[in-house]
N, C-alpha and C positions, 0 to 999 in steps of 0.2 A: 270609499277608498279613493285616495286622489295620490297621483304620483307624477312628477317631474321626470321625463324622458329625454334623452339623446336618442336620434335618430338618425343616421347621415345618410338615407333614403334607402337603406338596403330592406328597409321592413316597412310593410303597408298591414299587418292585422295584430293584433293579440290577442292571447290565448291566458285566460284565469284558472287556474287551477286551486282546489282549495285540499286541503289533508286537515279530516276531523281526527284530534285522537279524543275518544270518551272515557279513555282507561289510557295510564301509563303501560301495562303491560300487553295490552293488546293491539290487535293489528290497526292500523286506521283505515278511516272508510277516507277514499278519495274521487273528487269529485272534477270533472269538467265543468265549470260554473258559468262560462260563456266563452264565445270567440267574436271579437269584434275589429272593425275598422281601424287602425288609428285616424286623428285626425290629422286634415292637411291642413301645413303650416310652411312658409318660408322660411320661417325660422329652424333652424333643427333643434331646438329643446322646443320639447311638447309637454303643455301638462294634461294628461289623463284622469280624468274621473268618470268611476262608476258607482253606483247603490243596490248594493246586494241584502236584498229582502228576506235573504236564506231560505225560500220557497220552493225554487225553480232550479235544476241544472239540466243541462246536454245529455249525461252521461256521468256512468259512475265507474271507478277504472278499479280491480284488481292490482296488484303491489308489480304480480309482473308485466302487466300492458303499460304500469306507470312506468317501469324500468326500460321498457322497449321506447318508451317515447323519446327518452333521450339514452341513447344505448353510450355515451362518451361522460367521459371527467372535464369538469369545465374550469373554467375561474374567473370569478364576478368581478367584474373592474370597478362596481359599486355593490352596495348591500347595504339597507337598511331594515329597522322594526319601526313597526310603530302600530299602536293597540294590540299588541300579541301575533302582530302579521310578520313575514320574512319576505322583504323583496330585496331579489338577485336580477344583476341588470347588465348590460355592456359585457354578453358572456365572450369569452374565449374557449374554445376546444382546446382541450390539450389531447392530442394524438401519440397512439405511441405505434413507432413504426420499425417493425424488425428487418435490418437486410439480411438476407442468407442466400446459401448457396442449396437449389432444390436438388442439383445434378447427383445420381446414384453413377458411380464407379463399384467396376468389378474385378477382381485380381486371383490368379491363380495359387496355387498352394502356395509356390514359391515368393508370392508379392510381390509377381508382377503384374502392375496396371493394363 
Protein backbone atom coordinates (compact mmCIF):
# COMPACT_ATOMS: atom_id res chain seq x y z
CA UNK A 1 0.00 0.00 0.00
CA UNK A 2 1.61 3.20 -0.90
CA UNK A 3 -0.29 6.66 -0.33
CA UNK A 4 0.60 10.32 -0.96
CA UNK A 5 -0.11 12.42 2.30
CA UNK A 6 -0.81 15.89 3.39
CA UNK A 7 0.53 16.69 6.59
CA UNK A 8 0.67 20.25 7.88
CA UNK A 9 2.42 18.88 11.22
CA UNK A 10 -0.72 18.27 13.36
CA UNK A 11 -0.07 14.41 12.96
CA UNK A 12 3.07 12.40 13.69
CA UNK A 13 1.55 8.36 13.74
CA UNK A 14 -1.02 6.35 11.62
CA UNK A 15 -3.16 4.00 12.32
CA UNK A 16 -4.27 0.93 9.51
CA UNK A 17 -7.38 -0.36 9.82
CA UNK A 18 -8.50 -3.17 7.60
CA UNK A 19 -12.62 -4.51 7.39
CA UNK A 20 -12.65 -8.15 5.85
CA UNK A 21 -16.22 -8.72 4.54
CA UNK A 22 -16.30 -12.85 3.56
CA UNK A 23 -19.93 -12.75 2.95
CA UNK A 24 -22.14 -9.80 1.62
CA UNK A 25 -24.52 -10.52 4.35
CA UNK A 26 -22.62 -10.82 7.30
CA UNK A 27 -20.80 -8.96 9.80
CA UNK A 28 -17.12 -8.09 8.95
CA UNK A 29 -14.30 -8.99 10.96
CA UNK A 30 -12.22 -5.94 11.64
CA UNK A 31 -8.87 -5.57 12.14
CA UNK A 32 -6.16 -3.10 13.64
CA UNK A 33 -3.36 -4.02 11.07
CA UNK A 34 -0.66 -1.66 12.57
CA UNK A 35 0.11 1.82 14.14
CA UNK A 36 3.14 3.46 12.89
CA UNK A 37 5.30 6.67 12.60
CA UNK A 38 4.83 8.87 9.89
CA UNK A 39 7.80 9.83 8.22
CA UNK A 40 9.66 13.21 8.79
CA UNK A 41 9.74 15.38 5.96
CA UNK A 42 10.03 19.12 5.33
CA UNK A 43 8.07 18.83 3.00
CA UNK A 44 4.33 18.51 3.84
CA UNK A 45 3.23 16.00 1.22
CA UNK A 46 4.48 12.57 2.37
CA UNK A 47 4.47 9.57 0.58
CA UNK A 48 3.57 6.32 2.80
CA UNK A 49 4.38 2.91 2.17
CA UNK A 50 3.54 -0.25 3.89
CA UNK A 51 3.50 -4.23 2.91
CA UNK A 52 0.89 -6.03 4.57
CA UNK A 53 1.62 -9.81 4.38
CA UNK A 54 -2.02 -10.46 5.82
CA UNK A 55 -0.45 -12.57 8.80
CA UNK A 56 -0.09 -10.21 11.70
CA UNK A 57 -2.47 -7.54 13.39
CA UNK A 58 -2.74 -5.57 16.86
CA UNK A 59 -5.98 -6.36 17.53
CA UNK A 60 -9.22 -7.33 16.18
CA UNK A 61 -12.34 -4.73 16.93
CA UNK A 62 -15.96 -5.77 17.25
CA UNK A 63 -18.51 -3.28 14.97
CA UNK A 64 -19.11 -1.35 18.38
CA UNK A 65 -15.32 -0.54 19.73
CA UNK A 66 -15.00 0.28 15.77
CA UNK A 67 -17.88 2.70 16.26
CA UNK A 68 -16.41 4.12 19.43
CA UNK A 69 -13.20 4.85 17.73
CA UNK A 70 -14.59 7.44 15.84
CA UNK A 71 -17.87 8.35 17.83
CA UNK A 72 -18.40 11.78 14.90
CA UNK A 73 -19.57 12.08 11.04
CA UNK A 74 -16.65 13.36 9.04
CA UNK A 75 -16.01 14.55 5.62
CA UNK A 76 -12.99 13.42 3.52
CA UNK A 77 -11.52 16.34 1.71
CA UNK A 78 -9.86 13.38 -0.41
CA UNK A 79 -10.79 9.65 -1.14
CA UNK A 80 -9.53 7.47 -3.17
CA UNK A 81 -9.60 3.27 -4.31
CA UNK A 82 -7.17 1.57 -5.52
CA UNK A 83 -7.01 -2.51 -5.59
CA UNK A 84 -10.35 -2.74 -3.82
CA UNK A 85 -8.99 -0.40 -0.86
CA UNK A 86 -10.91 2.95 0.34
CA UNK A 87 -8.73 5.57 1.55
CA UNK A 88 -10.28 8.76 3.37
CA UNK A 89 -7.84 11.47 4.14
CA UNK A 90 -7.89 15.34 5.14
CA UNK A 91 -10.90 14.53 7.56
CA UNK A 92 -13.03 17.16 8.85
CA UNK A 93 -15.49 16.59 11.80
CA UNK A 94 -18.62 17.71 11.47
CA UNK A 95 -20.20 18.58 14.96
CA UNK A 96 -23.48 19.05 15.73
CA UNK A 97 -24.14 21.25 18.53
CA UNK A 98 -27.66 22.05 20.13
CA UNK A 99 -27.97 25.48 22.17
CA UNK A 100 -30.85 25.24 24.62
CA UNK A 101 -32.09 26.56 27.47
CA UNK A 102 -31.58 23.63 30.71
CA UNK A 103 -33.45 26.21 33.19
CA UNK A 104 -36.80 24.45 34.80
CA UNK A 105 -39.46 27.30 35.64
CA UNK A 106 -42.34 26.66 37.93
CA UNK A 107 -45.87 28.46 37.92
CA UNK A 108 -48.76 28.37 40.04
CA UNK A 109 -52.36 27.18 39.09
CA UNK A 110 -52.99 30.62 38.00
CA UNK A 111 -49.64 30.95 35.47
CA UNK A 112 -47.88 32.75 37.35
CA UNK A 113 -44.11 32.23 37.01
Amino acid sequence: MSATLFNDGRFERIRIIGIQYTNKNQVPKIYIINELDLPKSDNPTITFTYNDIGKNYINELSIEEFNNIIPFEFNAKSIAKMNNRLFASNLQEITWDVAYDARAYRCNKNGTI
